[in-house]
N, C-alpha and C positions, 0 to 999 in steps of 0.2 A: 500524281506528281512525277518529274521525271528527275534521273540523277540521281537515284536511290537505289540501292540493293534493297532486298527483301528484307535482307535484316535488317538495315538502318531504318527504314522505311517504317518496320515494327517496332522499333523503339522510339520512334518518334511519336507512334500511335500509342504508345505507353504512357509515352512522358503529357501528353494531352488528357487523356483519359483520367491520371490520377491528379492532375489537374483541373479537373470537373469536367471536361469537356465530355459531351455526352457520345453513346458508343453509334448513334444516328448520324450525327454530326461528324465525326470522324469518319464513318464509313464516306458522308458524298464528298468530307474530302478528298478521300485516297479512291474513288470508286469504286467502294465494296459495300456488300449488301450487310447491318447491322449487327446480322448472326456471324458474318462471317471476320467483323471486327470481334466480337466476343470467344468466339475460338482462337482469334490469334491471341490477344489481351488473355487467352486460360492457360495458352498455349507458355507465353512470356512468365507468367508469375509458377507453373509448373516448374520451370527450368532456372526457377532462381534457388540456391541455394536455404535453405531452409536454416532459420537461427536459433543455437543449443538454447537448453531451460536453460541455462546458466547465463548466455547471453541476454533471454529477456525475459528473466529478473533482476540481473543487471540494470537494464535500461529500463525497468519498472520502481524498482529501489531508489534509482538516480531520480526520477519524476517527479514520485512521491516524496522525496528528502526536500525536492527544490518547491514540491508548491508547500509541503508542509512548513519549511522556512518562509514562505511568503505568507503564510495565516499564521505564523506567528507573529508576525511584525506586525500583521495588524492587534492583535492583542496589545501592543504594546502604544499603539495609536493615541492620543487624548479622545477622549469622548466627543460626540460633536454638539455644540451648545444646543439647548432646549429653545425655541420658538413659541410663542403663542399667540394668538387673534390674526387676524384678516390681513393684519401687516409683518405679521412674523417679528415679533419683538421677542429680544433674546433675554429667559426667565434668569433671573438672579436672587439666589438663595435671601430671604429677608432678613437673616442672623445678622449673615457673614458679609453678605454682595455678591459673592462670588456667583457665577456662572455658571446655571444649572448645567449638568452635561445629560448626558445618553452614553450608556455605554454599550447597548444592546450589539453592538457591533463588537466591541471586542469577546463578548459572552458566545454571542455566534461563531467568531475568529476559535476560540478557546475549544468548544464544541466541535468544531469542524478539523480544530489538531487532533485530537484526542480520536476521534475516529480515522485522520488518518495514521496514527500511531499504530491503531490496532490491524489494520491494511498491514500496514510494515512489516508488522510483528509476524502477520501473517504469511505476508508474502516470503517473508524470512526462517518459518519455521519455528519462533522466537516464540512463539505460545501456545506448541504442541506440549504434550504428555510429555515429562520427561522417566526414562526408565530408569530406576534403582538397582539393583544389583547388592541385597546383600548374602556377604557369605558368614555361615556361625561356625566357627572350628571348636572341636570339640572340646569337651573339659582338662584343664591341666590334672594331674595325680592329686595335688594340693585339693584340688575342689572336689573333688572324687571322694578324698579321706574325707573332707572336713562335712560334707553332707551325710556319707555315713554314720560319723559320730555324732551329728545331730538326730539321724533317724533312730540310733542307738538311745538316745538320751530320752526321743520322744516316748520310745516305746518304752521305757524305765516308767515311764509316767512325772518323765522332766527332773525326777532328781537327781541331784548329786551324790557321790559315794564314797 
């Protein structure tokens, strides 16, 4: 193609590529040979800036929040009514009437939060060990005496005097 600089040129082969278009294809558009799309395309994502753990767990946290809020809702769905025979005729409780449901879907929904809950926790550090820290300062004079006088007492043989 003409009317490109190298560099545009390379980012256009970028912007294809992570768009499916394959590294074959792209080379006989730009006439370059396959391998030598794949060193430019190694060459581009080298020279991108690279993003903190803090940034992607950020954008991992934010994912996990949003589909986890989406299988909650379905939890929160009606069941979808029972069917039966050749014609799908919808079962009704013979008590009541009412409309057998299925809820296997929100049980799944319910299932699928909870494990991603524990991602979260995960990814969050929310369910690592946490360290205690205790400190024992020593005895006051009070406690000092007052165990004496019982060691005093014991060795009496517990009487008083």
């Amino acid at each position: 193609m003409t009317g490109y600089n190298q560099d545009e040129r390379n980012w256009a082969m970028w912007r294809e590529w992570i768009t499916g278009t394959t590294q074959a294809a792209i080379g006989r558009r730009y006439g370059l040979t396959q391998s030598r799309v794949s060193e430019i395309l190694r060459e581009l994502q080298q020279s991108m800036p690279k993003p903190t753990r803090d940034e992607l767990i950020a954008r991992e946290a934010a994912f996990l929040d949003d589909l986890r809020r989406q299988v909650m809702d379905l939890t929160a769905r009606e069941g979808a009514p029972v069917t039966a025979g050749k014609d799908g005729m919808v079962v009704r409780d013979p008590e009541s009437g009412e409309v057998v449901r299925d809820y296997s879907l929100r049980l799944a929904a319910a299932r699928e939060g909870r494990e991603l809950n524990k991602r979260l926790a995960t990814l969050l550090g929310l369910d690592a060990a946490q360290r205690v820290d205790v400190t024992v300062i020593a005895a006051s004079a009070e406690a000092e005496q007052a165990a004496a006088e019982a060691a005093a007492y014991l060795a009496e043989g517990g009487q008083t005097g």
